[in-house]
VOGU-3710 file (C-alpha; in Angstrom, 3 decimals, decimal comma):
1> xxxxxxxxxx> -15,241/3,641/9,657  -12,257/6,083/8,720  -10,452/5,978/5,594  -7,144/6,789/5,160  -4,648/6,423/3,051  -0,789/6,171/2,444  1,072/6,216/-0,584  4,535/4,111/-1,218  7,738/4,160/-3,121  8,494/0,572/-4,074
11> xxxxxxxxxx> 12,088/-0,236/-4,898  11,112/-1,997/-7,705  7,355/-2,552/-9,774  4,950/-5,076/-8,308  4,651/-8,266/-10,075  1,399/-10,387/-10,601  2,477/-13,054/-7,464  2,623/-9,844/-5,211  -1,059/-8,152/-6,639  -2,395/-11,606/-5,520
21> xxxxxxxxxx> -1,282/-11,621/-2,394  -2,491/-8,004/-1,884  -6,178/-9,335/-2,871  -5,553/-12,003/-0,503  -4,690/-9,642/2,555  -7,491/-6,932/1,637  -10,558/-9,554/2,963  -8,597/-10,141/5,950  -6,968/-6,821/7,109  -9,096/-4,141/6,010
31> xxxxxxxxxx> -7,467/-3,095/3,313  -10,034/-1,421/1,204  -8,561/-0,093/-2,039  -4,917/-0,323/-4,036  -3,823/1,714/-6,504  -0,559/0,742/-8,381  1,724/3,409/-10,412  4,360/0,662/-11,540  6,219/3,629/-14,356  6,773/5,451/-11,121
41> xxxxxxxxxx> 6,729/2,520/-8,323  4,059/3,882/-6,689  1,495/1,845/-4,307  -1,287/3,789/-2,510  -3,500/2,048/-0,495  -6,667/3,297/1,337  -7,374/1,107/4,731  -9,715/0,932/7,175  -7,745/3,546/10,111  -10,768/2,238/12,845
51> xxxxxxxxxx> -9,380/-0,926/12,376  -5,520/-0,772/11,171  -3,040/1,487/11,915  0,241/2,707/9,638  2,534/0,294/10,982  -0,098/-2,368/10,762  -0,654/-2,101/7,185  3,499/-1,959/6,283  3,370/-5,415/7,960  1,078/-6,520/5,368
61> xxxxxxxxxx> 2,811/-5,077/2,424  6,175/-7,046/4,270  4,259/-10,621/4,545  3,228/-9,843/0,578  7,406/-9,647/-0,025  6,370/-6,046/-1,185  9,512/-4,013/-0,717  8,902/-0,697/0,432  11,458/2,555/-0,388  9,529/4,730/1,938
71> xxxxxxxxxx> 6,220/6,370/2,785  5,141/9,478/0,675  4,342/13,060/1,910  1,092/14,031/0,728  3,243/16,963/-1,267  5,317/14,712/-2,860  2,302/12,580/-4,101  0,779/16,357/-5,415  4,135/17,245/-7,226  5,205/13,823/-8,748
//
């Protein structure tokens, strides 16, 4: 297994309908680990990259209703 992850700027903070569905999703996609940052609308989420790819796992985030601003550089997770 390889673990990656990839962090996101949400347009707006997660509510508890769209955490559930995340939970959901993780035992069926491979999504290992979230990590939510809703003062700055932040999502990371570690995944298993032997089994999903980066596209793969914005699809699940889109099927949660998760809207998604963009995908963070790693330097712009470091500086914020």
């Amino acid at each position: 297994m390889t673990f990656l992850e990839l962090t996101f700027e949400l347009q707006r903070p997660l509510q508890p309908e769209q955490l559930r569905r995340l939970g959901e999703f993780a035992n069926t996609y491979g999504l290992r680990r979230f990590r939510v940052d809703n003062s700055n609308r932040r999502l990371s989420v570690e995944y298993d990259a032997s089994r999903l790819k980066a596209t793969e796992v914005i699809q699940v985030l889109r099927r949660a209703r998760i809207a998604v601003a963009r995908t963070l550089e790693p330097e712009e997770i470091l500086s914020g």
